[in-house]
C-alpha positions, 0 to 999 in steps of 0.5 A: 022282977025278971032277971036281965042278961048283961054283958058283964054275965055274957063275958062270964059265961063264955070265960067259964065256958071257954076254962071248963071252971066257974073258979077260972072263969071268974079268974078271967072275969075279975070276979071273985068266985062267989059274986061268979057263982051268984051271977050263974046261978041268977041266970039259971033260975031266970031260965028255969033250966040248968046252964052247966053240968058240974062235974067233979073237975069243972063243969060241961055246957048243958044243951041250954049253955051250948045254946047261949055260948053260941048266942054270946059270942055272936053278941061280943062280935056284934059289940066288938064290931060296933066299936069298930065302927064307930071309933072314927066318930068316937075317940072315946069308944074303945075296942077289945081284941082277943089275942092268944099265944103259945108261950115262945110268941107271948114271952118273945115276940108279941110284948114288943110287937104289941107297945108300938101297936098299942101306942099308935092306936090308943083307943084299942085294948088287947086281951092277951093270954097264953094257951097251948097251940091246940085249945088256940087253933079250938078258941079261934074256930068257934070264935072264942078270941079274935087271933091266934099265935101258934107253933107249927101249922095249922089242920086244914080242917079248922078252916082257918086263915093264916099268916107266918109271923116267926121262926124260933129255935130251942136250944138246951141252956147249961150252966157254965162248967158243966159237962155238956157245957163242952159240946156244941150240939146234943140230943135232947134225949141223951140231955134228959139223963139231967135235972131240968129247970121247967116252965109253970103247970100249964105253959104252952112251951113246957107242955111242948118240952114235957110231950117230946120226954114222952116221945123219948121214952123218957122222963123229964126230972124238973127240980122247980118249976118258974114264970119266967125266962129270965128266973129260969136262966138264973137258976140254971147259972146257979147249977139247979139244972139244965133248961130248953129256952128259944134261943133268942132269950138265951143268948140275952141272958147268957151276955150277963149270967154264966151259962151256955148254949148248946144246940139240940139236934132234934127236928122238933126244935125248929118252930114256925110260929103262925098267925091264925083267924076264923075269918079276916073279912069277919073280924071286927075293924080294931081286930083286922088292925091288929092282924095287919100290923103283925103281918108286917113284923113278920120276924126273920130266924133266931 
């Protein structure tokens, strides 16, 4: 019996597209690896031709995967705008929406925004998953997710619509007692002769942090690394090192935990965070949902 793609192995295939892994992919999919791998390698021999190149750190599309990534996405957008649809005849038929953030957006903004988006439409579930600004702005122009929420503004030649949706300031986190507690503004450069409290391998903010050290010629000393803002700010009390933070999470923590706040004088401190998609017109109905209500909690400066 001919094997028969399903949506379960699109959606797979376009996750260990998207990630360059089969191990992330499945990670994505809620699947384990080997049930992934077994999903792949069916397609595959149906085909009669290699989907994926698999290479020593992941794996590339072959000209074959290129084609059905681009014959999936189109099948997700066509399924995404069928619920859309026909939500209005059928409260049980959900939609999906694909949501991706920066870490400051993900971490700040968007769990707020998203309760009360997701109590007034109960029949739309969201996806969403941080990613730094550039592989966001790629996803979005190829159709990989629905929305973006990024740092800073978005290449003109992307060709995407945008929209503001906040202004977030970073600021150096101290404990209380330190040196540097003293000073109400510092360059980051001269706080980079201090051990650092950082975010995990692979968050948007701390590759941001990580790519400004460079920029100074020098290198960021992260003693350990954290998920959280909140864990982040405890260790920081406890004198393990300094941290950059939006202030906004800052001055929460600094209400119960003894650090302080010193501003950091460089430019790339200030950030605007901007919405993005490929197209308004083109999003399935739950998406265009989703867009309209962020615009409107447009936040004011931290």
């Amino acid at each position: 019996m001919a094997y028969r793609f399903d949506l379960i192995d699109l959606r797979l295939f376009l996750h260990v597209a998207e990630a360059a892994s089969i191990t992330h992919g499945a990670r994505r999919s809620n699947m384990s690896l080997a049930s992934a791998s077994e999903r792949i390698r069916a397609m595959e021999e149906a085909l009669g031709t290699p989907l994926l190149e698999r290479k020593r750190r992941g794996v590339e599309l072959s000209p074959a995967g290129s084609v059905l990534v681009q014959h999936a996405q189109l099948v997700m957008l066509q399924l995404e705008q069928m619920r859309g649809e026909l939500s209005g005849y059928a409260k049980g038929l959900r939609g999906h929406v694909r949501l991706l953030s920066n870490t400051v957006g993900m971490l700040e903004y968007l769990p707020a925004a998203l309760v009360a988006f997701l109590s007034e439409h109960p029949n739309i579930d969201v996806d969403l998953e941080e990613r730094p600004s550039q592989e966001i702005v790629q996803a979005i122009a190829v159709g990989r997710a629905d929305i973006g929420i990024i740092a800073g503004a978005v290449d003109p030649a992307a060709e995407l619509e945008t929209f503001p949706f906040a202004e977030n300031l970073l600021v150096l986190v101290v404990p209380r007692g330190h040196a540097l507690s003293r000073l109400r503004k510092i360059s980051f450069s001269l706080a980079l002769q201090h051990d650092f409290v950082g975010l995990g391998t692979g968050s948007a903010l701390q590759e941001y942090v990580n790519q400004q050290a460079k920029r100074a010629s020098r290198r960021l000393k992260v003693r350990v690394r954290l998920s959280s803002f909140d864990l982040i700010c405890q260790m920081v009390a406890g004198g393990i090192g300094l941290a950059v933070l939006p202030e906004a999470a800052a001055r929460r923590w600094q209400q119960s935990l003894p650090i302080r706040i010193v501003a950091l004088t460089d430019a790339w401190a200030v950030r605007h965070l901007t919405g993005c998609v490929r197209s308004l017109k083109s999003l399935p109905p739950h998406a265009q949902r989703l867009v309209e209500f962020l615009r409107r909690q447009v936040l004011p400066s931290t």
